[in-house]
TORPA-4810 file (N, C-alpha, C, O; in nm, 3 decimals):
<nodes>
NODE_1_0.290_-1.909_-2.683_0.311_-1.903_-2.539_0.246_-2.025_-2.477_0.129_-2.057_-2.502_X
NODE_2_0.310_-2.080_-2.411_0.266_-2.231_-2.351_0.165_-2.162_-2.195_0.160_-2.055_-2.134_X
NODE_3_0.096_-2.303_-2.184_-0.017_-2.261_-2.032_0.062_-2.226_-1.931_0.046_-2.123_-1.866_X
NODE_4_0.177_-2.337_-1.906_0.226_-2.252_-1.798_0.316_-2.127_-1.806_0.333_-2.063_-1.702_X
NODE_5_0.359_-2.096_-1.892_0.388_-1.935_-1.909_0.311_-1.838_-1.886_0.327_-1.727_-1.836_X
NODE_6_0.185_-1.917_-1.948_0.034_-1.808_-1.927_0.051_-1.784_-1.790_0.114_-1.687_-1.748_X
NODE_7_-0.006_-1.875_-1.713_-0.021_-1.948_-1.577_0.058_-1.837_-1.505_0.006_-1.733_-1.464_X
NODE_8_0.229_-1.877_-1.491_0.311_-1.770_-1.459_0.300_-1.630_-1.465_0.285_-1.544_-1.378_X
NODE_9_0.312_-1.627_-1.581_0.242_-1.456_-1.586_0.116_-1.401_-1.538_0.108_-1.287_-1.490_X
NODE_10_0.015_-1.481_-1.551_-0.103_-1.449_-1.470_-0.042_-1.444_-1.294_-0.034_-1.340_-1.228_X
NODE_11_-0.023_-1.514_-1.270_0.045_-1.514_-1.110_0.134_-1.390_-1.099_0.126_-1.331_-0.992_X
NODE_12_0.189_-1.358_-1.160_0.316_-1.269_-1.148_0.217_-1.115_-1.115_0.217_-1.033_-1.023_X
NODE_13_0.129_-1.133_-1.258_0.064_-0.984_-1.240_-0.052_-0.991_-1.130_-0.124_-0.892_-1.138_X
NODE_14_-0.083_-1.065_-1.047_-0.221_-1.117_-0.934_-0.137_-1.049_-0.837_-0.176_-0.952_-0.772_X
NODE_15_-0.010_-1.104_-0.828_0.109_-1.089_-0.689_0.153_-0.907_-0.724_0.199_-0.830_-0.639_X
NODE_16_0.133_-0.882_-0.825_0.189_-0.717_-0.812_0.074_-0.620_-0.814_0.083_-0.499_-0.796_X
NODE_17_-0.042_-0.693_-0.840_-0.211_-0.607_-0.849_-0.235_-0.615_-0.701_-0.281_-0.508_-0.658_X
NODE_18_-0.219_-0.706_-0.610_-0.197_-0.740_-0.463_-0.080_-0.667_-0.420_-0.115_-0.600_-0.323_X
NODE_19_0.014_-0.651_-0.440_0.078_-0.561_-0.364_0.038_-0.378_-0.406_0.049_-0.293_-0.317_X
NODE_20_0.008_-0.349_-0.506_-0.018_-0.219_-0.532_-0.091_-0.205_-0.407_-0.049_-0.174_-0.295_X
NODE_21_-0.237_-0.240_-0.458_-0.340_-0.249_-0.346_-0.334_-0.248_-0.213_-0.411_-0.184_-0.140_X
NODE_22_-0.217_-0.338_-0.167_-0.183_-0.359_-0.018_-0.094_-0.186_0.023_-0.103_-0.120_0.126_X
NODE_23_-0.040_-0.166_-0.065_0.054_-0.011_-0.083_-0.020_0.090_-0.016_0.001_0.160_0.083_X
NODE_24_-0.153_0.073_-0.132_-0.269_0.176_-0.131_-0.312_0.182_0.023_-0.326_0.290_0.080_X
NODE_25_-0.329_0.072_0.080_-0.413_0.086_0.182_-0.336_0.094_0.331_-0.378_0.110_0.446_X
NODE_26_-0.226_0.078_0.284_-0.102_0.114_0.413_-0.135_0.248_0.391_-0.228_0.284_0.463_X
NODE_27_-0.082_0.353_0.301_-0.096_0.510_0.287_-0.206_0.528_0.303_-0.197_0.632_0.368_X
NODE_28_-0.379_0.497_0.290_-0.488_0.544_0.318_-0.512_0.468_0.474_-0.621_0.484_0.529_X
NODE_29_-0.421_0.397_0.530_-0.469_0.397_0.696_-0.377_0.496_0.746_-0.410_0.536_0.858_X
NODE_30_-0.267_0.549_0.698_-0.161_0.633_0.750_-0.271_0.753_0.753_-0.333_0.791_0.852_X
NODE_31_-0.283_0.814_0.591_-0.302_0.938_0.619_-0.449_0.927_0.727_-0.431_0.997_0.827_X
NODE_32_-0.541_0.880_0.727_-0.664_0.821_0.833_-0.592_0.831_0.957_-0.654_0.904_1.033_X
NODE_33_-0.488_0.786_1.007_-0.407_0.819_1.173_-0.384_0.969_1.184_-0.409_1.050_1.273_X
NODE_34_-0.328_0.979_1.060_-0.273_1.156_1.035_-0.371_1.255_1.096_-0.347_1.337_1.185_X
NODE_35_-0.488_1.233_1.028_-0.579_1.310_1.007_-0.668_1.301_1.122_-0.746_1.396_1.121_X
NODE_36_-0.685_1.231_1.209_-0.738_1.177_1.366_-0.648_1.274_1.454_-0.674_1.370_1.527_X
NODE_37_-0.541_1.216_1.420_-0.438_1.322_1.515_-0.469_1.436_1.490_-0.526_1.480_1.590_X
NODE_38_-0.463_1.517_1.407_-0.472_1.645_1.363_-0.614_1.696_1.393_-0.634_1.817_1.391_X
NODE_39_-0.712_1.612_1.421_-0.800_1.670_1.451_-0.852_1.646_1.597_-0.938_1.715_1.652_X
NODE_40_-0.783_1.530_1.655_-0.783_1.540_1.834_-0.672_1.685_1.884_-0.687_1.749_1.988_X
NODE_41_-0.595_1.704_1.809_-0.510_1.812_1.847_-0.585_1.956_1.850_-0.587_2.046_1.934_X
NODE_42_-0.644_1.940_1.727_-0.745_2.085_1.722_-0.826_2.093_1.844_-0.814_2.204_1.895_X
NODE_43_-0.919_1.999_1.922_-1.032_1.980_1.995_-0.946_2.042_2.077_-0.957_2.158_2.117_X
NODE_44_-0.806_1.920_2.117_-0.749_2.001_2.228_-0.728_2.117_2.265_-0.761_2.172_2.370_X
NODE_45_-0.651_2.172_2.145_-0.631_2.290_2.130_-0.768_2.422_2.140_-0.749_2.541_2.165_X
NODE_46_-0.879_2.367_2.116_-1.026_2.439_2.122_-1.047_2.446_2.282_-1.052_2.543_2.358_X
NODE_47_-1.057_2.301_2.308_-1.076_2.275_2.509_-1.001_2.348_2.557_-1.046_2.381_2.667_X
NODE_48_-0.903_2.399_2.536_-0.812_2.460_2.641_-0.857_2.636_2.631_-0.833_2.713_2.724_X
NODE_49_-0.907_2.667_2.539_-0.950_2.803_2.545_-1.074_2.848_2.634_-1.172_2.779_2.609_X
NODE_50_-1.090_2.923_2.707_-1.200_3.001_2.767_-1.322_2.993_2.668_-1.309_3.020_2.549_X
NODE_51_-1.401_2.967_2.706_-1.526_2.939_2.657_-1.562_3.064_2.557_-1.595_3.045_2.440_X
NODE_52_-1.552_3.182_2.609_-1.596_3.283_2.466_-1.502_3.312_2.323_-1.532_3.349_2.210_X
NODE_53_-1.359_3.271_2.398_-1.255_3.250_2.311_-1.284_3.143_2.194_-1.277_3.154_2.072_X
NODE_54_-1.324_3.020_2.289_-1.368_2.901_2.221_-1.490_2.942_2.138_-1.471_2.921_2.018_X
NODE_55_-1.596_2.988_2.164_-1.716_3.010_2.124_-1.677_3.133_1.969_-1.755_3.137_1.873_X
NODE_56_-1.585_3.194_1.973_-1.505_3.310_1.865_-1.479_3.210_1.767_-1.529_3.210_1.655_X
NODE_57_-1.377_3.099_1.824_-1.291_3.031_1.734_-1.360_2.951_1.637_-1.308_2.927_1.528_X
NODE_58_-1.488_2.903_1.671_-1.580_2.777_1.654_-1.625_2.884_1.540_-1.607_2.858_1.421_X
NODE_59_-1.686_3.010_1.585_-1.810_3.097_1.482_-1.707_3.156_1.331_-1.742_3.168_1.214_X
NODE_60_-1.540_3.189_1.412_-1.464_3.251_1.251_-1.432_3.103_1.168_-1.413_3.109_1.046_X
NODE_61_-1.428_2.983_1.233_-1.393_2.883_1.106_-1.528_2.830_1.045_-1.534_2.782_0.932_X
NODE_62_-1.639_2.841_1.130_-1.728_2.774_1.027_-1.776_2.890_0.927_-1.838_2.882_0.820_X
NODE_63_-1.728_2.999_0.996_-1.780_3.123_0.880_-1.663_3.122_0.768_-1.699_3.152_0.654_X
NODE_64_-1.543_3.093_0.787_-1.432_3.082_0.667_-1.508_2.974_0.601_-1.532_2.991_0.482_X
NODE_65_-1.556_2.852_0.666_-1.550_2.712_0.590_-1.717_2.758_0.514_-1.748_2.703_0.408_X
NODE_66_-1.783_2.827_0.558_-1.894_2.836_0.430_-1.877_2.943_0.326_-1.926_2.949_0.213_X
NODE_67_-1.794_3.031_0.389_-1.746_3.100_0.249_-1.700_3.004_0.151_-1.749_3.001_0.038_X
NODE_68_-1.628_2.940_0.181_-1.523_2.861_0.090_-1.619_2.747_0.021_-1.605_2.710_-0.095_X
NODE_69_-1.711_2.702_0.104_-1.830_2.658_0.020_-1.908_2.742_-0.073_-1.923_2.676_-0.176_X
NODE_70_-1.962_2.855_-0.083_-2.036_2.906_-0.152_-1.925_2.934_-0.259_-1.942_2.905_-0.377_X
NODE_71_-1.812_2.990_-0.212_-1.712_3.059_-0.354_-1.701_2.891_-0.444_-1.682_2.879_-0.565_X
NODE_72_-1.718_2.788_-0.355_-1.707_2.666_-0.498_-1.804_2.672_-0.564_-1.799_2.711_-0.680_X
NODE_73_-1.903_2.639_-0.513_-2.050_2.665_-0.587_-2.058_2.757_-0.726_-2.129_2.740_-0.825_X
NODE_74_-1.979_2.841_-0.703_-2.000_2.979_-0.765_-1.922_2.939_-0.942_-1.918_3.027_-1.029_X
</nodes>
């Protein structure tokens, strides 16, 4: 295999290790927007409830979300 074949092929695979990467990080800023949204929507959705409603909603998910911690633990 001659240098510049090397050469070439080294370039070829730089230019497709660079685009994977560039791939990767389009879908990890997407789902990052996704996931902003989805969680300004929740707040909203929290703000708009009556305060004891709100104050219910806040106490049954963090009580689901530490169950679900301890059952991993387990």
């Amino acid at each position: 295999m001659s240098v510049s074949t090397r050469i070439i092929r080294g370039a070829l695979l730089a230019a497709a290790a660079a685009a994977v990467l560039a791939a990767a990080a389009y879908q990890l800023r997407e789902k990052h927007q996704e996931a902003e949204l989805t969680v300004q929507n929740i707040h909203d959705q929290l703000d708009a409830l009556d305060p004891a409603t709100r104050a219910a909603a806040v106490a049954r998910l963090t009580s689901d979300e530490v169950t679900k911690v301890h059952e991993h633990h387990q």
